[in-house]
C-alpha positions in Angstrom: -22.1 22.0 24.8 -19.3 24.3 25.2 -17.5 22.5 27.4 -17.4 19.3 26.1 -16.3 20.9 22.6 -13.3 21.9 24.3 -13.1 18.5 26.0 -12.9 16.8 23.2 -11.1 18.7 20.9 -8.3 18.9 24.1 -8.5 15.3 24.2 -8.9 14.3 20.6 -4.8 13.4 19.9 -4.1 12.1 23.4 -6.8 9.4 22.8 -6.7 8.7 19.2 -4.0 7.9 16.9 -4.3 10.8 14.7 -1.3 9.5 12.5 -2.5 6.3 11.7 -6.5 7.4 11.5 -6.5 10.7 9.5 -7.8 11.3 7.2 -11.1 9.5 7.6 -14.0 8.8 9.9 -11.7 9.6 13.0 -12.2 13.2 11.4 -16.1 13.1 12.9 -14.3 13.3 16.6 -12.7 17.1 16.4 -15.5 18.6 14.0 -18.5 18.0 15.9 -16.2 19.3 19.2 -15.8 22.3 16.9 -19.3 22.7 16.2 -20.6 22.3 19.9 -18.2 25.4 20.7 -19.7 27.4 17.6 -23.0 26.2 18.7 -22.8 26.9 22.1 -22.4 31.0 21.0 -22.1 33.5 23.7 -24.2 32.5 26.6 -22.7 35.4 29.6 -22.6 32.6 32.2 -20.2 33.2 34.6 -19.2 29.7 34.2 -19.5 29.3 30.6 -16.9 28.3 27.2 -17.4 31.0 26.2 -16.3 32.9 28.8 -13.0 31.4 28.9 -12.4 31.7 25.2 -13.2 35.5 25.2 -10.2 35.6 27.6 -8.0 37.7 26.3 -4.4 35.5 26.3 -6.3 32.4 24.7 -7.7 35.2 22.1 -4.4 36.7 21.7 -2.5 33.4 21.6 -5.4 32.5 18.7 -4.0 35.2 16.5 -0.5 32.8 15.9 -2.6 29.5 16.1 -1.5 29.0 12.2 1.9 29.7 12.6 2.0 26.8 15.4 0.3 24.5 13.1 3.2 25.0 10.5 6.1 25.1 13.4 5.6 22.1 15.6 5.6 19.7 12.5 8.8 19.9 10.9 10.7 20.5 14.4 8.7 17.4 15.4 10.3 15.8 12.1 13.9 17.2 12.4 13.9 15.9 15.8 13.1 12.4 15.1 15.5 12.1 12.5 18.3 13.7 14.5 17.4 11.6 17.4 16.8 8.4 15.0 13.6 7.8 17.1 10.4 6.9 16.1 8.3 8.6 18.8 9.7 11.8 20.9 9.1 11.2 24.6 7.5 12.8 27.2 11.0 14.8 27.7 11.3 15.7 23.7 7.4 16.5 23.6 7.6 18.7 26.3 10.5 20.6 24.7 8.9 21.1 21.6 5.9 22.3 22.3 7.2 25.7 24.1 9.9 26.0 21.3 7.2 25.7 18.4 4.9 28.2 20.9 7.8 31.0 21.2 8.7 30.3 17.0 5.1 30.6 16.4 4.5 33.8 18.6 7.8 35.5 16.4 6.8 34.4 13.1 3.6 36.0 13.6 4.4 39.2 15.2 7.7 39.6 12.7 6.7 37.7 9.5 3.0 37.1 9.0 1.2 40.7 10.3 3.7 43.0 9.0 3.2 41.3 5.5 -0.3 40.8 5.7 -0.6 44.3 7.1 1.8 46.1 5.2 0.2 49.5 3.9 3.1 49.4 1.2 1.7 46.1 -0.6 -1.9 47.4 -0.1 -1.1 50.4 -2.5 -0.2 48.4 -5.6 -1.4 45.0 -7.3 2.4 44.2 -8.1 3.5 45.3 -4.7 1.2 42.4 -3.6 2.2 39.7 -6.3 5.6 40.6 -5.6 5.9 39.7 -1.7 3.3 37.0 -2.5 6.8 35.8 -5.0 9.1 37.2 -2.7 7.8 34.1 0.0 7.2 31.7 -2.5 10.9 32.3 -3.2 12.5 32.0 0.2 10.0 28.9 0.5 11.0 26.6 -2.6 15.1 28.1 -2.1 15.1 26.3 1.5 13.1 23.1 0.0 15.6 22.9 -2.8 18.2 23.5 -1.0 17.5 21.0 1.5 16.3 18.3 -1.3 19.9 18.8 -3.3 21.7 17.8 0.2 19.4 14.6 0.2 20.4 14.1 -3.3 24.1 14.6 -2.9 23.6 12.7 0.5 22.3 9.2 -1.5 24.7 10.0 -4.5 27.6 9.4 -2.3 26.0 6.5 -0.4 25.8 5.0 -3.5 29.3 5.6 -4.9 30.5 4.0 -1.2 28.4 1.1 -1.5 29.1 0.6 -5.5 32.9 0.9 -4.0 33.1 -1.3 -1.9 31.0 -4.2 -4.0 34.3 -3.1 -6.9 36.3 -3.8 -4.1 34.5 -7.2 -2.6 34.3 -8.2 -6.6 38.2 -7.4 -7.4 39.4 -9.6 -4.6 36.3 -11.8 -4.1 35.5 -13.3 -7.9 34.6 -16.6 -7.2 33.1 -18.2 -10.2 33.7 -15.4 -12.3 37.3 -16.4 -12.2 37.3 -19.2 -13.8 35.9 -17.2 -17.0 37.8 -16.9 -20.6 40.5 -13.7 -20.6 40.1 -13.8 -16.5 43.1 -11.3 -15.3 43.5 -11.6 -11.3 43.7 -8.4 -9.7 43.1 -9.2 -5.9 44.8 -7.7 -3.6 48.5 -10.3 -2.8 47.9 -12.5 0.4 44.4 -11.2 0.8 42.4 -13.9 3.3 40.0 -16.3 1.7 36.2 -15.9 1.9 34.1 -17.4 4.2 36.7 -18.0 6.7 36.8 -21.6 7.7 35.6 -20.5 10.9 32.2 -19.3 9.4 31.1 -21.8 7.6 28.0 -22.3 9.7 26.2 -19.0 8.4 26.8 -20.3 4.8 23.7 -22.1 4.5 21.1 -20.3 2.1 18.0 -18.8 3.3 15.3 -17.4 0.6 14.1 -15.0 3.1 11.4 -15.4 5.9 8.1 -17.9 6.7 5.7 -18.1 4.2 2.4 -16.2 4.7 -0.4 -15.1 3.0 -1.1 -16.3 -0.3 2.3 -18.5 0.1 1.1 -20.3 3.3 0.7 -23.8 2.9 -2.7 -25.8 4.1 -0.5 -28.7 3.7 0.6 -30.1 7.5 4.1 -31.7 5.6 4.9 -28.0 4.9 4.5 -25.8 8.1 7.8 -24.9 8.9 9.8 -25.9 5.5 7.9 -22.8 3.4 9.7 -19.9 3.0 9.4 -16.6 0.7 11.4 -13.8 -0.2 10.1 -10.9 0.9 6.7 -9.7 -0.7 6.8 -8.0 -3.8 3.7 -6.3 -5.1 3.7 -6.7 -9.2 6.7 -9.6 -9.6 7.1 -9.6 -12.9 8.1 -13.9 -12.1 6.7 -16.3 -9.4 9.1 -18.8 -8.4 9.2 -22.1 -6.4 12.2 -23.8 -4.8 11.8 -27.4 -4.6 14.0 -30.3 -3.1 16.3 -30.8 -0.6 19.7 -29.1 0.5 21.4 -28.7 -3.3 17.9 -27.2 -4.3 19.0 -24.7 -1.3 22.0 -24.0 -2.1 21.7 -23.4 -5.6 19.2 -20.6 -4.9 22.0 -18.5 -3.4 22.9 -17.7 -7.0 19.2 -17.8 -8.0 18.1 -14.6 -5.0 20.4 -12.3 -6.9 19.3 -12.7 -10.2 15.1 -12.7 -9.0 15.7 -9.4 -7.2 17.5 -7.8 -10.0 14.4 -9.4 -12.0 11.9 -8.3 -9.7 10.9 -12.1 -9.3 9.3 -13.6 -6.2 10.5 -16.4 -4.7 8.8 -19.3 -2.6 11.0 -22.4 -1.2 9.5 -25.8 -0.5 13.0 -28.0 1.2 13.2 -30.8 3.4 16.9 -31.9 3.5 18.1 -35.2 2.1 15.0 -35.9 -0.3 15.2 -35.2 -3.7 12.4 -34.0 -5.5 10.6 -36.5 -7.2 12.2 -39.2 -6.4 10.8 -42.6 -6.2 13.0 -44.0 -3.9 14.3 -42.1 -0.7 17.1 -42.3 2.3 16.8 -45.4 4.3 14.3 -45.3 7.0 13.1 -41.9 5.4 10.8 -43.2 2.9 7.5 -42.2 4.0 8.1 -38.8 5.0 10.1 -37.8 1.5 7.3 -39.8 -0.3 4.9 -37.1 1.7 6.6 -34.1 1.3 7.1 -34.4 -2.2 3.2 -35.3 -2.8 2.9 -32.2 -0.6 4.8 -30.1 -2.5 3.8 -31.4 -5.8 -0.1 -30.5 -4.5 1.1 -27.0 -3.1 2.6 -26.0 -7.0 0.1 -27.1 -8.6 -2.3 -25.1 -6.6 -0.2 -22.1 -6.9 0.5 -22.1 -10.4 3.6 -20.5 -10.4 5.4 -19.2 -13.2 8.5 -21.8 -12.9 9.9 -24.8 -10.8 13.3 -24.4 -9.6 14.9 -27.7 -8.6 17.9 -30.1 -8.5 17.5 -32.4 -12.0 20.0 -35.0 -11.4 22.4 -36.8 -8.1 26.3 -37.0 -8.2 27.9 -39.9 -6.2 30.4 -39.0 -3.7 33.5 -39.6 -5.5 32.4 -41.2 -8.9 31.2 -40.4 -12.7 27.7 -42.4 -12.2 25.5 -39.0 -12.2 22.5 -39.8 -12.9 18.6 -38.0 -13.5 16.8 -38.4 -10.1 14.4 -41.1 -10.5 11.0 -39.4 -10.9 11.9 -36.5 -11.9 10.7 -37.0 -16.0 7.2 -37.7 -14.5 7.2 -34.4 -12.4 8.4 -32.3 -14.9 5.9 -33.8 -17.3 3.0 -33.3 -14.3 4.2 -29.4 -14.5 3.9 -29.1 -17.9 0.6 -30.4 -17.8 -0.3 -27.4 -15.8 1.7 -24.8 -17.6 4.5 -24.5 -15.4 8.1 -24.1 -16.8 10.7 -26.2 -15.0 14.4 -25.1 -14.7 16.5 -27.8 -13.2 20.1 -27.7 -12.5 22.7 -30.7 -12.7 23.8 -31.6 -9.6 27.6 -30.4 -8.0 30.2 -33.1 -7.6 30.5 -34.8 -4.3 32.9 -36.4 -1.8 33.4 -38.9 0.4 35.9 -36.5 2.6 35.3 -32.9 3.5 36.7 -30.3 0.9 36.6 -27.7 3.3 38.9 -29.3 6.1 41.0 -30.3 2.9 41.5 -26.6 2.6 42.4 -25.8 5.8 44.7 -29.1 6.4 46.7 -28.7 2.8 45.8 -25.6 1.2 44.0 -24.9 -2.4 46.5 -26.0 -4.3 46.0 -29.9 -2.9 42.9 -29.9 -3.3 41.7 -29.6 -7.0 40.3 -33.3 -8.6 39.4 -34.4 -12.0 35.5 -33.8 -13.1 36.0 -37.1 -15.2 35.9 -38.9 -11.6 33.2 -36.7 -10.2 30.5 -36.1 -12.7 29.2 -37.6 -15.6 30.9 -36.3 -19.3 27.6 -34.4 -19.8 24.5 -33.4 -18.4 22.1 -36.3 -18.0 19.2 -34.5 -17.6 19.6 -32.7 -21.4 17.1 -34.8 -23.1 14.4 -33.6 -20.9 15.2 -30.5 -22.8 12.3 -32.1 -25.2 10.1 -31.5 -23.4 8.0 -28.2 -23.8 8.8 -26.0 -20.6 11.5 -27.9 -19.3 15.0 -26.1 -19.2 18.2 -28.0 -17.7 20.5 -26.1 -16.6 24.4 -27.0 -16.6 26.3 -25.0 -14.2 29.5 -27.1 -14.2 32.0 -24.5 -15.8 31.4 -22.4 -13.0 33.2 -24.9 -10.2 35.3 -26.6 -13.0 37.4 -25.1 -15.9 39.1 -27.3 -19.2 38.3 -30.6 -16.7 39.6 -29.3 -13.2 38.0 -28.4 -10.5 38.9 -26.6 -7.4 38.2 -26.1 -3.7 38.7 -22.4 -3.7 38.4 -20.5 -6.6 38.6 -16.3 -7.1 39.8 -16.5 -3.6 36.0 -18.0 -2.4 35.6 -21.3 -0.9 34.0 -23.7 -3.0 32.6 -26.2 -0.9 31.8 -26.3 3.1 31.6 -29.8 3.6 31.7 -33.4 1.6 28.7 -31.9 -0.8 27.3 -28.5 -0.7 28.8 -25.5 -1.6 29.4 -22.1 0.0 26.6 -19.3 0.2 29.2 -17.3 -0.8 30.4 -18.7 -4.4 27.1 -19.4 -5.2 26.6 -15.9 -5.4 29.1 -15.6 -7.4 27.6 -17.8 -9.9 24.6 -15.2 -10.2 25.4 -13.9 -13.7 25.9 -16.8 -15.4 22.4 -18.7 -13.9 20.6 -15.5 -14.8 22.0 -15.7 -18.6 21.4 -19.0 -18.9 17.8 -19.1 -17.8 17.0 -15.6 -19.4 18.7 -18.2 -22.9 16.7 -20.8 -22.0 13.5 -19.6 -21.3 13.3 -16.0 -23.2 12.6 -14.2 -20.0 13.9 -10.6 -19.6 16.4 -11.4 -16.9 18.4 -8.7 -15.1 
């Protein structure tokens, strides 16, 4: 019984994953090892436990046992950290077990026993409670110490980081420029963002594949369901439906739902409007299925909103119009309780904006809205409807009628239709007031 107590208490955290298991039942494992050796006793064999833990170095080395149990921890810790590892190695272990050994061995002898031990403290109550405070000084100085570096350590992170988002702001406005009383302080000849070399990492991702409660049963979803990363208590759930201006528009939406503490799901299959009763030649049946899909996967999720695209722009022409549908799913959703926000679309081309840009600069490429858009949104009147709230970001691409291709030194657009990941974010604050307006939410 002796013997295998020391088996397995020797054995206990090179098998199990003490980390990860304790507390809990992997406790039953070292204390019954524990009892076997009490158990066991003193039995004389010549080959017994017993007689090899009477031994006077294991004894001896006994007497700093608590010490090691406070040393090898924290250089264990400190190591990691210094190292930016998450396990130490068979090299790192091997160092710190003598080091926390020979630490241990001199607290003991230095520290522990000649306080513990000290006639001087014996003599007097106060004597006592004064070393007991003298340690519980040193103790909480060091941990103070050490916690007000941490602090002054994230202060100035943050002062860097809220720096250089002044600095990205100052000379990166975007949308924000084209705001009443707008004085431009960007740096002179500063390069435009994205660079037209870039603009295939513009396109807007809500985060990674759904899972979990957010996985779809439907077979027209697997791979076009995607969430922003999971948040515990969101104080909002919701759900990107549509095609690629749905997308694109929910690079100013991520901003204001992690500011809000809102979690986001994203239904998209490109080139299909949502709701829409007709679809892209030769494309028919698969938008008429994803939209039914998505329609059944919101509806079974009962989100608290619907994020989607309310009306289409024509390349090159006023004729904007509601997408055809659309009143009957917004009227489905409220039905069910779900709030709809839907956004009027962005104008569109019939010739890239972006290669505009880079063939005749800015300047060459600003166009009327009266030829792009219609006067006003046409999706307003859906407005009458309880839970519906349209959403008319035009003001933030187009000021007094104009419109631009680059605006607060951002790119507006990266191709004939869509616009950059980039400006959109820029467009954060004024989507999160206007839905906060709209809907009464507490938006960040």
């Amino acid at each position: 019984m002796g013997w295998v107590g020391i088996i397995a208490m020797l054995s206990c955290g090179i098998i199990l994953q003490v980390g990860q298991q304790f507390p809990g039942y992997m406790a039953l494992w070292p204390t019954p090892a524990a009892a076997f050796v009490l158990v066991a006793g003193l039995t004389d064999r010549k080959f017994g436990a017993d007689r090899f833990l009477s031994w006077k170095p294991p004894v001896k080395f006994g007497d700093s046992s608590y010490a090691l149990y406070l040393f090898h921890w924290p250089l264990l810790v400190f190591i990691l950290v210094y190292a930016e590892r998450e396990q130490a190695g068979p090299r790192a272990g091997t160092a710190i077990i003598p080091i926390s050994i020979l630490g241990a061995i001199i607290a003991t002898k230095l520290v522990d026993t000649p306080i513990r031990r000290s006639k001087w403290t014996e003599q007097k109550r106060r004597r006592a409670l004064l070393a007991i405070a003298i340690c519980i000084a040193v103790g909480t100085a060091t941990l103070s110490a050490w916690q007000w570096k941490v602090h002054l350590d994230e202060q100035a992170i943050q002062a860097q980081e809220q720096a250089a988002q002044a600095e990205v702001l100052r000379n990166h406005l975007g949308a924000l420029s084209l705001q009443p009383c707008f004085v431009d302080a960007a740096d002179p000849d500063l390069s435009m963002r994205p660079a037209l070399t870039a603009l295939d990492q513009q396109w807007v991702s809500v985060g990674e594949a759904c899972k979990d409660a957010f996985l779809p049963n439907e077979k027209m979803l697997e791979g076009r369901c995607n969430q922003s990363a999971a948040v515990s208590k969101p104080k909002k759930t919701i759900v990107v439906v549509g095609d690629s201006h749905a997308e694109q528009f929910a690079g100013a939406l991520v901003p204001v739902a992690e500011q809000s503490n809102w979690q986001l799901v994203s239904l998209l299959l490109g080139g299909c409007d949502f709701g829409s009763e007709t679809s892209p030649t030769g494309r028919e049946s698969e938008c008429q299925d994803f939209n039914k899909a998505a329609m059944d996967y919101v509806l079974k999720l009962k989100p608290d909103a619907v994020f989607t695209i309310a009306t289409d722009a024509v390349p090159d022409s006023s004729a904007e119009t509601v997408i055809r549908g659309y009143e009957s799913a917004v009227r489905t959703f409220f039905d069910a309780g779900i709030k709809v926000i839907g956004v009027c679309d962005n104008p569109r081309f019939t010739k890239n904006k972006a290669t505009c840009v880079g063939d005749s600069g800015a300047y060459a490429c600003v166009f009327e809205q009266a030829n792009h858009l219609a006067p006003s949104d046409p999706a307003e009147s859906l407005n009458r409807i309880d839970g519906a709230h349209m959403i008319d970001l035009t003001n933030q691409y187009c000021k007094d009628g104009t419109c631009f291709a680059v605006a607060g030194n951002v790119l507006v657009y990266l191709d004939d239709n869509h616009l950059t990941l980039d400006y959109t974010r820029t467009m954060a604050p004024a989507l999160g007031q206007r839905i906060a307006a709209s809907t009464g939410w507490d938006v960040k």
